[in-house]
LUMKOLVEX-152071 format. One line per field, with one value per residue (C-alpha): residue in one letter; residue number from 1; x, y, z. Coordinates in steps of 0.2 Angstrom, whole numbers. Layout:
type = (A	...)
seq = (NUM	...)
c1 = (X	...)
c2 = (Y	...)
c3 = (Z	...)
***
This chain:
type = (X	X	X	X	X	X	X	X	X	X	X	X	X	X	X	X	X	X	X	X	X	X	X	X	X	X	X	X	X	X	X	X	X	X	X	X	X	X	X	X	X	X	X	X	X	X	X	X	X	X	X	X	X	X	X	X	X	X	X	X	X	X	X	X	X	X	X	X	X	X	X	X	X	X	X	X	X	X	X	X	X	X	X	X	X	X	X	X	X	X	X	X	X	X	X	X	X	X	X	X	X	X	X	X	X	X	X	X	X	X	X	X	X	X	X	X	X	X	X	X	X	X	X	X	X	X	X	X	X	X	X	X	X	X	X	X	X	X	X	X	X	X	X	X	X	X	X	X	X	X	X	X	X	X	X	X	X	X	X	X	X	X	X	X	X	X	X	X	X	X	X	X	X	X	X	X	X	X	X	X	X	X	X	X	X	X	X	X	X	X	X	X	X	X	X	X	X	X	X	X	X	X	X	X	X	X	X	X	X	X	X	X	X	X	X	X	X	X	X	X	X	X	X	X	X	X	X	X	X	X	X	X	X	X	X	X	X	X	X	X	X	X)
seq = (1	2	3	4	5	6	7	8	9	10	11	12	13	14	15	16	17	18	19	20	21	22	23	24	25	26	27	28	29	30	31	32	33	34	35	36	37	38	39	40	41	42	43	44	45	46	47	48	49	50	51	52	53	54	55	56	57	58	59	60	61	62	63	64	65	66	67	68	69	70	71	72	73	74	75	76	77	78	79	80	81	82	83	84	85	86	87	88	89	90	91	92	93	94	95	96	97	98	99	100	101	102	103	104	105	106	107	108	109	110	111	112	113	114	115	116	117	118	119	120	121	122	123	124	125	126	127	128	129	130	131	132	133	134	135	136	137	138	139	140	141	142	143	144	145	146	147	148	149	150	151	152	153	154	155	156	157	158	159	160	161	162	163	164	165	166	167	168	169	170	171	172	173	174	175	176	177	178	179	180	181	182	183	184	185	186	187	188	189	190	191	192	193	194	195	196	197	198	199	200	201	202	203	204	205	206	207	208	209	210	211	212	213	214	215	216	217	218	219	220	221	222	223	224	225	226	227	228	229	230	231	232	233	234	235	236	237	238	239	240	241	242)
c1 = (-233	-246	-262	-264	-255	-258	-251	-257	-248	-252	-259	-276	-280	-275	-290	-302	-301	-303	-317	-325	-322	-319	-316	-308	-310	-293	-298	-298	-291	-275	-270	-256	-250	-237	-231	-231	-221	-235	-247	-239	-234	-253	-256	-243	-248	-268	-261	-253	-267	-279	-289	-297	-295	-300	-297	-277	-267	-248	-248	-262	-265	-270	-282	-299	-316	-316	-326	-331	-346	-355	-369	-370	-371	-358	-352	-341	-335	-328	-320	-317	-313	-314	-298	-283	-279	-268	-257	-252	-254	-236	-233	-236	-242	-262	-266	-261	-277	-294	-296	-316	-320	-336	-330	-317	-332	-342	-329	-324	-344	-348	-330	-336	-353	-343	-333	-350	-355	-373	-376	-361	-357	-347	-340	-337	-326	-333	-341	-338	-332	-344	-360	-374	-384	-377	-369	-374	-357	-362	-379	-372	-360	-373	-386	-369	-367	-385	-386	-370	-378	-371	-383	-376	-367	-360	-353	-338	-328	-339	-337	-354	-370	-381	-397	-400	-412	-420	-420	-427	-413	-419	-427	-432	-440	-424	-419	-404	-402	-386	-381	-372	-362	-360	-353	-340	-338	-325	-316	-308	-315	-323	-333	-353	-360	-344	-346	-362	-362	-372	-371	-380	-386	-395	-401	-402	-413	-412	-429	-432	-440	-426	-411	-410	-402	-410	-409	-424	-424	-412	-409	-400	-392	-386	-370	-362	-341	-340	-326	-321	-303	-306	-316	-333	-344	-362	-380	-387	-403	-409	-403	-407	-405	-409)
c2 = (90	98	109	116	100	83	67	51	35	22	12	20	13	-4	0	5	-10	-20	-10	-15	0	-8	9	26	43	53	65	80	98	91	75	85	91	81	85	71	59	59	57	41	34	36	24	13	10	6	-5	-16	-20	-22	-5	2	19	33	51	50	43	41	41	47	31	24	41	31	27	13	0	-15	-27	-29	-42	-43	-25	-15	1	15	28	43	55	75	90	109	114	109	122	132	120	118	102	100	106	95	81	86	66	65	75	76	93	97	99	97	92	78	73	71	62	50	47	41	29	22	18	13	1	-5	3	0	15	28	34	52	58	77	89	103	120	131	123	121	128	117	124	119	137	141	134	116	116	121	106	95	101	98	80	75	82	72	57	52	42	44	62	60	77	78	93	105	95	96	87	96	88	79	76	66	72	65	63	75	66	50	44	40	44	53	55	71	70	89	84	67	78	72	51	52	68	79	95	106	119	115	102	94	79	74	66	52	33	33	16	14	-4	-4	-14	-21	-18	-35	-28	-14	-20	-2	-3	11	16	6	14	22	27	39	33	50	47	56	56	55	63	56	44	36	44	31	34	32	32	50	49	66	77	93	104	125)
c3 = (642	652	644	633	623	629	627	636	641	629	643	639	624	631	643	630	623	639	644	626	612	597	587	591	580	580	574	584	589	601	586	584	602	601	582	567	580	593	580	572	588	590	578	580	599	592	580	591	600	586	590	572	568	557	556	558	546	541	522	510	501	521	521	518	525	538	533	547	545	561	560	542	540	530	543	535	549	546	557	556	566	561	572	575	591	580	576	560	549	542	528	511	521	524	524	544	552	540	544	541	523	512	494	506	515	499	493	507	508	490	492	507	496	481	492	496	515	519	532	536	553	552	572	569	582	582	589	603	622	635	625	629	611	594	586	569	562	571	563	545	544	550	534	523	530	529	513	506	512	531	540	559	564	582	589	600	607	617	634	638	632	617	609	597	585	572	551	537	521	506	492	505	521	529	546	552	570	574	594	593	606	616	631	640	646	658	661	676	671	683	671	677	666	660	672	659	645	637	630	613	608	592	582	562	554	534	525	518	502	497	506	513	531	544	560	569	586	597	615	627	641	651	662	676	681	700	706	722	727	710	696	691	678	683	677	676	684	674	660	658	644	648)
***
């Protein structure tokens, strides 16, 4: 099927392991383009190569944080998206996309704590197509999830590259770093700016004293998609924001 519903040969994720992901969000506004089948077969295909997952699932009891330890440090990743491009989520069975919703988030957040996550990483698909600037509605949800206790918000859906920018959590003097929008890593697109996007890399650190895990530094690594006989992702050698 062509735009605007998509569906991908399961040779891709195949390639996104290979080229080193080790998670994937599934959350977002085409996860049911090809109806509840495409969906599961979704999963099914990153399941039989070992791929994790979050923000799709087949049953409600599966409809949980994903939690991964990486170095000793207990990750919980959570995935959402406000839109769903009109398509409806069938009917009785609201488990298969986590459709954007505070009291869920608040409540998937304090079970990835219960279950013991150490610093919780939420990807959100939201806000307006090819805006370089966070709308109002973006910045909203952010507050919401920094106020319910997520440590790293990653944006995805605009297509292009917006800021980001460093909070302090209420009450403390941790950080939280929001990327509005990571823009887009490899894509065909020819509206201007949608060949950017950027490579987020951030290190946590443990405080010895309080066991409190917090991001320690991060940086940006802006990319660019060259289009030519085979598309490549290269290093951006500037990024501008208007």
């Amino acid at each position: 099927h062509g735009y605007p519903r998509f569906n991908s040969p399961s040779s891709l994720a195949l390639a996104l392991k290979e080229a080193g992901v080790d998670i994937v969000t599934t959350a977002n506004n085409h996860a049911l383009d090809q109806d509840e089948q495409g969906l599961l077969n979704s999963l099914d295909n990153l399941d039989q190569i070992g791929l994790m997952h979050t923000g799709t699932f087949r049953a409600s009891d599966e409809q949980v944080p994903l939690l991964t330890e990486v170095q000793g440090f207990n990750l919980a990743f959570l995935a959402y998206t406000t839109t769903t491009n009109g398509l409806p989520v069938p009917a009785g069975k609201d488990y298969l996309v986590n459709m954007w919703d505070k009291e869920k988030a608040a409540a998937d957040i304090k079970a990835a704590r219960d279950q013991g996550a150490e610093f919780v990483i939420t990807s959100i698909h939201f806000g307006p197509e090819y805006q370089r600037h966070p709308s109002s509605d973006q910045q909203e949800i952010v507050q919401e999830l920094i106020e319910l206790g997520a440590d790293l918000i990653l944006g995805c859906h605009p297509h292009v590259v917006q800021p980001w920018a460093e909070q302090i959590k209420p009450g403390s003097d941790q950080r939280v770093l929001v990327a509005y929008s990571l823009g887009n890593f490899i894509s065909n697109q020819y509206f201007p700016y949608t060949d950017r996007g950027i490579i987020l890399y951030v290190t946590l650190a443990k405080d010895p004293l309080s066991g409190v895990i917090d991001i320690d530094s991060y940086r940006v690594l802006p990319t660019r998609v060259l289009r030519e006989q085979r598309h490549t992702v290269v290093l951006d050698d500037k990024l501008e924001f208007p």
